[in-house]
N, C-alpha and C positions, 0 to 999 in steps of 0.2 A: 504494500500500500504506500503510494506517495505522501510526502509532508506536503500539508499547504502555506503555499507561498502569502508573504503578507503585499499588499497589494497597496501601495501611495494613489488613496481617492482621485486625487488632482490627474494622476496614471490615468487613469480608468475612464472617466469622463472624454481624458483626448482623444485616448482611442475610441471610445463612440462616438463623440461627437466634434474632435477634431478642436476645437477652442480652449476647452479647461477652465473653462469657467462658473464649471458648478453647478448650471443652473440647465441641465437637462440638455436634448437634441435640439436644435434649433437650424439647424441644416433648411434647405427645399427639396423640399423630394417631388420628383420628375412625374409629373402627371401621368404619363406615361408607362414608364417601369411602374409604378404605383397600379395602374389599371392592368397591365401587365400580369402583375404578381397576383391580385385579385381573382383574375381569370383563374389563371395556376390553380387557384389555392379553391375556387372552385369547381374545379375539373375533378382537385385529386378528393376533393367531399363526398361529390358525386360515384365515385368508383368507390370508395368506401361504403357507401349508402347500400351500393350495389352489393356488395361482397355479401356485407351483413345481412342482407335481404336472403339472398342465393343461400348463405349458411343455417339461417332460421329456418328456409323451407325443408333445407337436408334434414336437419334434427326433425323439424316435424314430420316427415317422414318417416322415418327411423323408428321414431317413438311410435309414431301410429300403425307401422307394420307390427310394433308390439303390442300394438290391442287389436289387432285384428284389423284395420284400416288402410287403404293405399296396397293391397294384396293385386 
């Protein structure tokens, strides 16, 4: 198991958000890459949504061949 590193806040901040000033992101972020990412993040919901559906039906399956059902 690794030690944890002690981390200088001021650190931390620049590398997210590049200024070090404490006070959070303040960046712009690209309308673009923004809707972008959105999509993305929609898409991979989506297929998940899917999965879980697909796997509930197996089980209910499964389970209902075990009462006699879906024979």
């Amino acid at each position: 198991m690794e030690k944890a590193e002690l981390v200088d806040l001021k650190e931390v901040d620049e590398m997210m958000t590049g200024d070090g000033d404490g006070e959070g992101d303040q960046r712009k972020i690209d309308p673009e890459m923004e809707t972008e990412r959105l999509r993305l993040m929609s898409i991979k919901l989506t297929i998940n949504m899917v999965r879980l559906y697909k796997s509930t039906i197996i089980k209910a399956k499964h389970f209902g061949s075990h009462c006699g059902e879906y024979d």
